[in-house]
N, CA, C and O atoms as a DFTB+ gen file, in Angstrom:
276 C
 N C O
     1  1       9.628     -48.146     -29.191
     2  2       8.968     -47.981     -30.471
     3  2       8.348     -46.581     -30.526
     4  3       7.724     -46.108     -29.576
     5  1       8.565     -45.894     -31.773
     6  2       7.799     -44.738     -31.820
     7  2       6.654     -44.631     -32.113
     8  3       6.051     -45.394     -32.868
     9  1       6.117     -43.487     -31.450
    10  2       4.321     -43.310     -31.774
    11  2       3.932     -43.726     -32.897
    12  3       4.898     -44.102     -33.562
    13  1       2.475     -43.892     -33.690
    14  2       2.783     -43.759     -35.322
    15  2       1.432     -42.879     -35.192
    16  3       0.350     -43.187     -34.692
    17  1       1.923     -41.498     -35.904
    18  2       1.136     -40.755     -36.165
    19  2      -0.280     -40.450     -36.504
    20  3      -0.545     -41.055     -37.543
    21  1      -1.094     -39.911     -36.164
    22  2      -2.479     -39.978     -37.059
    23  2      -2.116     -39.569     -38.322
    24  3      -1.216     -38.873     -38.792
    25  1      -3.168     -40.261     -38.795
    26  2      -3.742     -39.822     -40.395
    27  2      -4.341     -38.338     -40.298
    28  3      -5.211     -37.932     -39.528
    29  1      -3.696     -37.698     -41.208
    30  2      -3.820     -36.069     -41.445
    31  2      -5.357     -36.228     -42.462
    32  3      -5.411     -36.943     -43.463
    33  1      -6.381     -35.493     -41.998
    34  2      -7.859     -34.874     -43.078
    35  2      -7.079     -35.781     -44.748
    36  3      -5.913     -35.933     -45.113
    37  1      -8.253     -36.140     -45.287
    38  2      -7.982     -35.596     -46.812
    39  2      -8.460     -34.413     -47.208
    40  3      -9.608     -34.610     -47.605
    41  1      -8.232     -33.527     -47.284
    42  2      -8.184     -32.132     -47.621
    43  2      -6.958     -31.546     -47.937
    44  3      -5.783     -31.768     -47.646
    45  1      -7.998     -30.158     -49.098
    46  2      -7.125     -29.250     -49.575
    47  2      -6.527     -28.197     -49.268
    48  3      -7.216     -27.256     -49.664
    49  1      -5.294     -27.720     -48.601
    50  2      -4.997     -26.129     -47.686
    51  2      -5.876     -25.488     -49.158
    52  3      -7.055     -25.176     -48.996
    53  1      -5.315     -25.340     -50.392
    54  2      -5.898     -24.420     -50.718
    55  2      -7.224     -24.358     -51.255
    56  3      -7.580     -23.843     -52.316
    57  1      -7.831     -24.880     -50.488
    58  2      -9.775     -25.091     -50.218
    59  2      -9.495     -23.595     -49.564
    60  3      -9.885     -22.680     -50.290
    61  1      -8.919     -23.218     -48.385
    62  2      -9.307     -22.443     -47.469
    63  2      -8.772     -21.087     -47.883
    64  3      -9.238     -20.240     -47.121
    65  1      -8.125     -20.653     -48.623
    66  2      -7.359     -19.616     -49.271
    67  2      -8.785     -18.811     -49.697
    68  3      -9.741     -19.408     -50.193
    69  1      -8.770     -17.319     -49.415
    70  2      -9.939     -16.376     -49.201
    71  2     -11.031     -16.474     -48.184
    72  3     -11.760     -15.491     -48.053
    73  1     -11.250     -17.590     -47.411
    74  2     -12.363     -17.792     -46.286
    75  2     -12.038     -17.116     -45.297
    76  3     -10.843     -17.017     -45.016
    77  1     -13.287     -16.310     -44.311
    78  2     -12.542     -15.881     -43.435
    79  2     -12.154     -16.529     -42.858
    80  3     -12.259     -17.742     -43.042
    81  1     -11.327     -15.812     -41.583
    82  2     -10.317     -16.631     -40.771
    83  2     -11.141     -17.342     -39.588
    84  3     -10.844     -18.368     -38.977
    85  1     -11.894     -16.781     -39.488
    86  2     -12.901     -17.739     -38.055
    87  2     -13.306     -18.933     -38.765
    88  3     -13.062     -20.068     -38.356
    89  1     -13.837     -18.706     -39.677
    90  2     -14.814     -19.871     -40.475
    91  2     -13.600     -21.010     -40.910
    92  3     -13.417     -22.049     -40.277
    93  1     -12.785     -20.587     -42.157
    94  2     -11.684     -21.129     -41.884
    95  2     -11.741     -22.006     -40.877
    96  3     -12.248     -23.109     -41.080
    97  1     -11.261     -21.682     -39.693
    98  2     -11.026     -22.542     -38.478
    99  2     -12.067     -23.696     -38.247
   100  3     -11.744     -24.851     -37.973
   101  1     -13.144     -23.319     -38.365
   102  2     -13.753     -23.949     -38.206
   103  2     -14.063     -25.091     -38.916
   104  3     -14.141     -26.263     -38.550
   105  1     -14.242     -24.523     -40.077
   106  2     -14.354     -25.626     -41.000
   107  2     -13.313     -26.516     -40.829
   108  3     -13.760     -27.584     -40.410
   109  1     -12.231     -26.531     -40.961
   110  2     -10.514     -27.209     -40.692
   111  2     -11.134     -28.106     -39.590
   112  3     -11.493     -29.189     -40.053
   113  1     -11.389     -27.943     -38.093
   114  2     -11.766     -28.966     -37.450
   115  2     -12.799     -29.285     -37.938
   116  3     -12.530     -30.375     -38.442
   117  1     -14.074     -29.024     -38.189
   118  2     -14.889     -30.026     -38.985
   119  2     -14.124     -31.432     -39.632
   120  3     -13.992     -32.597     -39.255
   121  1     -13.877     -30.957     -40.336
   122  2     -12.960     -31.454     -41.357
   123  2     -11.754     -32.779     -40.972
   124  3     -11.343     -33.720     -41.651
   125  1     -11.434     -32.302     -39.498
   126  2     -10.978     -33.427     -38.999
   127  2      -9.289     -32.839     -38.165
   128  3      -8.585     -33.521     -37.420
   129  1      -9.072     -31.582     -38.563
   130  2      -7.473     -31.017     -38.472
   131  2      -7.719     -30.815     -36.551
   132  3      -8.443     -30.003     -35.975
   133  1      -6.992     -31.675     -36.073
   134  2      -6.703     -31.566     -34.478
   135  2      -5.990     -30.396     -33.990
   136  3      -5.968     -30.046     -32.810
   137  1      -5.418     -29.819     -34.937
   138  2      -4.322     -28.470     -34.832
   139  2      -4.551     -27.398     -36.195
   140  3      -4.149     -27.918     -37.236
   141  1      -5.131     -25.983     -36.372
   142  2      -5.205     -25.322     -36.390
   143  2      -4.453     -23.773     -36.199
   144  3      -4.646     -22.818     -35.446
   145  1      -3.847     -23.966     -36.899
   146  2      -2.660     -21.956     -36.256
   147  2      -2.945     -20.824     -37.029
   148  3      -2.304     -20.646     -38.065
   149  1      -3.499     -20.317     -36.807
   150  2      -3.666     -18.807     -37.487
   151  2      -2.429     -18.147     -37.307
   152  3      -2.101     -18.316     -36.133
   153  1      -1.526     -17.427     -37.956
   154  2      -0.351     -16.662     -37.837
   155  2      -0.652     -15.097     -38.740
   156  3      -1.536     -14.840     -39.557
   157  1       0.204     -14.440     -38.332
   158  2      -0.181     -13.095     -39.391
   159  2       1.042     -13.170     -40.125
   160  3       2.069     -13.846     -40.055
   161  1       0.487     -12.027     -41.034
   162  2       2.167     -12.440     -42.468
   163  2       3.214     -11.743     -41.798
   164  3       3.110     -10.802     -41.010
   165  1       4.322     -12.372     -42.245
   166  2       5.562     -12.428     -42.044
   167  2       5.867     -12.779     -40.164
   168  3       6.615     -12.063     -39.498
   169  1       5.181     -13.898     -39.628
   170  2       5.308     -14.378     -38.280
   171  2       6.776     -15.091     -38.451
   172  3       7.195     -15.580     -39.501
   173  1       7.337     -15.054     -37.436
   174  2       8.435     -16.051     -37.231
   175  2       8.157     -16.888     -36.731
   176  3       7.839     -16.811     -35.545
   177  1       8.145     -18.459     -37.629
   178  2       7.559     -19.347     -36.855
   179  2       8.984     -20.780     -37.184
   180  3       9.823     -20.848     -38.082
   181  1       8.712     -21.676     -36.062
   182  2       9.751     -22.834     -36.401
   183  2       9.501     -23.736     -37.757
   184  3       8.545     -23.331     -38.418
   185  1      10.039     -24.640     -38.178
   186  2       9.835     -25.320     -39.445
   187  2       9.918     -26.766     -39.251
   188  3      10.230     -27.480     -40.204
   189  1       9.671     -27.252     -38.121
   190  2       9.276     -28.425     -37.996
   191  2       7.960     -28.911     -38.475
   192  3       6.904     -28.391     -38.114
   193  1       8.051     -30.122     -39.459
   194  2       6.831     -30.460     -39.307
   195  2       5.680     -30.930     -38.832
   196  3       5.590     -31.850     -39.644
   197  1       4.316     -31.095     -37.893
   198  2       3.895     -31.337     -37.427
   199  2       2.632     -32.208     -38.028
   200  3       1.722     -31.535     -38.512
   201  1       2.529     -33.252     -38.040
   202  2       1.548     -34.119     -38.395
   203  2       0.059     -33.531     -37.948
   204  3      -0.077     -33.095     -36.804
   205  1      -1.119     -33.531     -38.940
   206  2      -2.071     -33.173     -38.032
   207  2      -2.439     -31.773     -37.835
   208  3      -3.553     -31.379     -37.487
   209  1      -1.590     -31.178     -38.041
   210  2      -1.561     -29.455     -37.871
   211  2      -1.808     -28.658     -39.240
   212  3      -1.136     -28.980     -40.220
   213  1      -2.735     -27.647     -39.335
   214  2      -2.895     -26.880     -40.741
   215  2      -2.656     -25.549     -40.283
   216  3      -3.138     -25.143     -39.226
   217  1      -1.874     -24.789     -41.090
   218  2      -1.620     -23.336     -40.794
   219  2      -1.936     -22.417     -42.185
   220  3      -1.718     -22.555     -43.389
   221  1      -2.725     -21.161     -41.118
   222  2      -3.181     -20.064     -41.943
   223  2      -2.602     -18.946     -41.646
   224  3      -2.665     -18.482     -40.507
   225  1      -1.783     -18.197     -42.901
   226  2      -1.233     -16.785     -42.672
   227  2      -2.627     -15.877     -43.036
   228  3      -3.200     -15.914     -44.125
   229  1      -2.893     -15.340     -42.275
   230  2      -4.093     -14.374     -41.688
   231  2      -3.622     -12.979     -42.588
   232  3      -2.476     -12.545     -42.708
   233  1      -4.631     -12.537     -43.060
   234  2      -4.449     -10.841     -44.057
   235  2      -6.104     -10.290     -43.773
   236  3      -7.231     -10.729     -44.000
   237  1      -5.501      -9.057     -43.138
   238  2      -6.903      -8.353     -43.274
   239  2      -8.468      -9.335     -42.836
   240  3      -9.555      -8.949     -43.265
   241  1      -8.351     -10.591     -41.957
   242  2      -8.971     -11.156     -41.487
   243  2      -9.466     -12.290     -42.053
   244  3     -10.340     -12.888     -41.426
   245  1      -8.958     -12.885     -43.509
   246  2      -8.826     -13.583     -44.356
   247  2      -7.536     -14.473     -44.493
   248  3      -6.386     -14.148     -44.195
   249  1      -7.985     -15.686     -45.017
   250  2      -6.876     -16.536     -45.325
   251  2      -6.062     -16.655     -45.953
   252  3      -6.226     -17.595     -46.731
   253  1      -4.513     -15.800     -46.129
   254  2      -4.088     -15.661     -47.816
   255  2      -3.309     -16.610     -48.130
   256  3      -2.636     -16.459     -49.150
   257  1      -3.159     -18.009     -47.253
   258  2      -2.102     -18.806     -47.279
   259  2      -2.528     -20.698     -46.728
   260  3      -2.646     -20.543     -45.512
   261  1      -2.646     -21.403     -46.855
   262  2      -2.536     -22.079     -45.706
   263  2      -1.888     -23.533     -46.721
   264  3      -2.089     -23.877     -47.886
   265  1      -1.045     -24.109     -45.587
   266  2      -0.273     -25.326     -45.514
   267  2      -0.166     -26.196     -44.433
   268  3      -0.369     -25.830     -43.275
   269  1       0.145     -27.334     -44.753
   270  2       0.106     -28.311     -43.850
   271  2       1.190     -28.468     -43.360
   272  3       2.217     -28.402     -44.036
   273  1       1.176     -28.846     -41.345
   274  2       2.539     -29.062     -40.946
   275  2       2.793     -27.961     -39.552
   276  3       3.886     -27.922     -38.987
């Protein structure tokens, strides 16, 4: 039988869009997100989705992006 996933935050990625990027983070685990990724723009990253996980494309030390997964 397969795992069954946690329940992902109710929250909004784009709550975090302009916060800085530390705080950002922080807040996100507050919030309940077990996984956290800061990336910078244009990272090459895989496209699997990941339950649980929130990602922020990082600009100038700010959040200009973030999605779940």
């Amino acid at each position: 039988m397969a795992p069954t996933p946690s329940a992902e935050p109710d929250d909004t990625p784009d709550a975090y869009v302009g916060l800085d990027a530390d705080r950002a983070e922080r807040l996100a685990r507050e919030r309940g997100w077990p996984t956290v990724r800061s990336l910078p723009p244009g990272a090459i990253i895989t496209m699997e989705y990941r339950t649980g996980r929130l990602n922020f494309e990082v600009k100038g030390g700010r959040v200009a992006r973030a999605w779940k997964g």
